[in-house]
Phi, psi and omega in degrees: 000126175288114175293123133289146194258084174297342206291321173339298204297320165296323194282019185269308143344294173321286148359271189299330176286297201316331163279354194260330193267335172300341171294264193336285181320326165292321175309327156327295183330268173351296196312320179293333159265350163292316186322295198287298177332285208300327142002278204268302192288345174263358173253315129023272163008255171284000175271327177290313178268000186273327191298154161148170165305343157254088187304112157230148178294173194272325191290354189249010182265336182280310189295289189297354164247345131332290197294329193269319153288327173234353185089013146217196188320145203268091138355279158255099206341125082357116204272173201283312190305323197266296207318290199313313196286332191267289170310312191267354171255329188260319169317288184298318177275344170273334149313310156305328181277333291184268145008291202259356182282318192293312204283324205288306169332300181273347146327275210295331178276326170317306237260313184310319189276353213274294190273341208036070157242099210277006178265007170251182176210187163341306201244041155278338192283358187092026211261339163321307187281332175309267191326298198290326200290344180295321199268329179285328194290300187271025139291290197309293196228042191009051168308150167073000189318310171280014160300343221131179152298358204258023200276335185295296190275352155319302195285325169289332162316269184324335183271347170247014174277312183332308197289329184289332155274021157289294211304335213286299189321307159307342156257353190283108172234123175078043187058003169273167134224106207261162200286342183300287194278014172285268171357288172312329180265347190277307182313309182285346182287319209273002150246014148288312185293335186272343164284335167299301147339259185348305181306325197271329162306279204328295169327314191312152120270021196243117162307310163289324168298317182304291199301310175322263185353286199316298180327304203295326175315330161284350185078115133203185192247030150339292155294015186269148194216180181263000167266344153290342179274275216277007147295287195309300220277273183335299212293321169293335191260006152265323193288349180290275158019282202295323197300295181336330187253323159285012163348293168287318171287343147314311185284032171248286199279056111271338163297303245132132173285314155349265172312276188344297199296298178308343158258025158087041198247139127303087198290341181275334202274319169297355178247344172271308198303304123006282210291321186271311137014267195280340174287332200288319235259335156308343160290318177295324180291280219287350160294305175269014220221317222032203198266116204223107169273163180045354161261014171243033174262257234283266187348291154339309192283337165304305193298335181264007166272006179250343201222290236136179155309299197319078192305345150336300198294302176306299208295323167309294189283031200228300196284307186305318169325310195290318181277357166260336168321293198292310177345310195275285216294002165254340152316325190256319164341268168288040161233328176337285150304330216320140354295342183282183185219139168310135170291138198293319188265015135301325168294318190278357176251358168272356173313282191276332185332284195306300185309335163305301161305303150344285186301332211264311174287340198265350184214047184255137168222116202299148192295154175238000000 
């Protein structure tokens, strides 16, 4: 009689339950913490638009956007003065931030699996150095002057769609774009375009247009108004969506172009379609925003210490992180100081710096 060896056969069962409940528990995991974020980011909220020199409590900031969105009645009078600072001043920019903090997050978990870097982040592609050579030519020398009021963030769009088909012209070779030369190319437009910039300061005579530039260049949401929310805000909460339904083909091309191919992912095709993506909805950020360094740095890597790799996972929990992040650090902006205002992308860099360090001892490996 031949002994057969069952045990394979029994622990195989075994397995497949021990993976279907580790699955579930993360998914538990995921669930607890998208909760507990959307949670935080909906009390977040009126409290962020109640700060300011003029201190309103959250509960009459809840009541006046109530009232303004469904219609309904004011529980408590509301002076004309709390109305305007709270809808036409407060609203509308903490909401942008709130927007481009998500969009800046999920860029940057995109952009990380896109080169497979972990250092990288949104305006590694040059679309930053776009968008400013774009805000200076109609700062400076009022390109785009007849549109309008919309001439500042026309001009920084188009200038960072410009850099983004530089970048594009330049990594495609042979019909491909592997990450090494996406890298190489994002770097080299964009200090061509930051000389560009530079030069048009130089060229100015207006002392204050130089300075208008810098400012915008550090980032801030000074100028958000509610035609910067509904312009802006779809393009970001579309180009978020889609990274979101590519989930999976991220975590394939964050393994390997190898792995990619073997599950059937196209890695040059899925990395230009990727390139384009995250260049549409980073041009729409830095258009109304300018340039907010470290959070599409920093912010991914929290998030993959709270849920995992698994970008299905990360990207939701990347984006509630990022909108609540910038929220607070532009409360400290415009309050800080007050009356002047902090440029946006100092809070935040005085922020993610140490947390930079952190990752930076956290992914140290001693020499051999």
């Amino acid at each position: 009689m031949i002994a057969v060896d069952t045990a394979p056969l029994d622990r195989a069962p075994a397995v497949g339950l021990r993976d279907d409940l580790d699955h579930a528990r993360r998914r538990r995991h995921t669930g607890r913490w998208m909760a507990g974020l959307a949670g935080l980011l909906v009390g977040t909220l009126p409290i962020a638009v109640g700060l300011g020199p003029v201190a309103i409590a959250p509960g009459t900031v809840a009541q006046i956007a109530g009232h303004h969105l469904v219609g309904w009645p004011l529980a408590l009078p509301a002076s004309d003065a709390e109305d305007s600072i709270v809808w036409l001043v407060r609203m509308p920019r903490v909401l942008l931030g709130a927007t481009v903090g998500a969009g800046l997050a999920v860029t940057g978990v995109a952009l990380q699996a896109m080169v497979r870097n972990v250092l990288a982040d949104p305006y590694l592609l040059g679309v930053t150095s776009g968008a400013s050579t774009g805000a200076a030519a109609s700062i400076l020398f009022g390109v785009a002057a007849g549109v309008g009021a919309g001439s500042l963030t026309l001009s920084a769009f188009v200038g960072a769609m410009i850099a983004t088909a530089a970048v594009f012209l330049l990594a495609r070779v042979g019909g491909r774009v592997t990450s090494i030369r996406l890298l190489l190319a994002g770097v080299a437009v964009g200090y061509v375009l930051s000389a560009a910039t530079s030069f048009l300061i130089f060229a100015s005579d207006s002392p204050e247009g130089a300075r208008a530039v810098l400012f915008w260049m550090l980032g801030s949401l000074s100028l958000a108004n509610w035609s910067s929310v509904t312009v802006a805000g779809p393009v970001i909460l579309v180009c978020l969506s889609v990274l979101t339904v590519w989930g999976r083909r991220l975590d394939a091309l964050a393994i390997g172009d190898d792995t990619a191919q073997t599950l059937g992912v196209s890695p040059a095709r899925l990395r230009t379609q990727a390139l384009l993506v995250v260049a549409l909805c980073v041009g729409a950020i830095v258009a109304v925003s300018g340039g907010i360094g470290f959070v599409g740095l920093i912010v991914p890597h929290v998030a993959r210490l709270c849920v995992g790799g698994v970008h299905r996972r990360v990207i939701p929990v990347a984006a509630l992180i990022g909108a609540i992040f910038l929220v607070w650090a532009d409360v400290i902006a415009r309050t800080a100081f007050d009356p002047r205002e902090l440029p946006l992308g100092i809070v935040t860099a005085i922020v993610g710096a140490p947390m930079l360090f952190v990752l930076i001892r956290r992914f140290h490996t001693p020499a051999t």
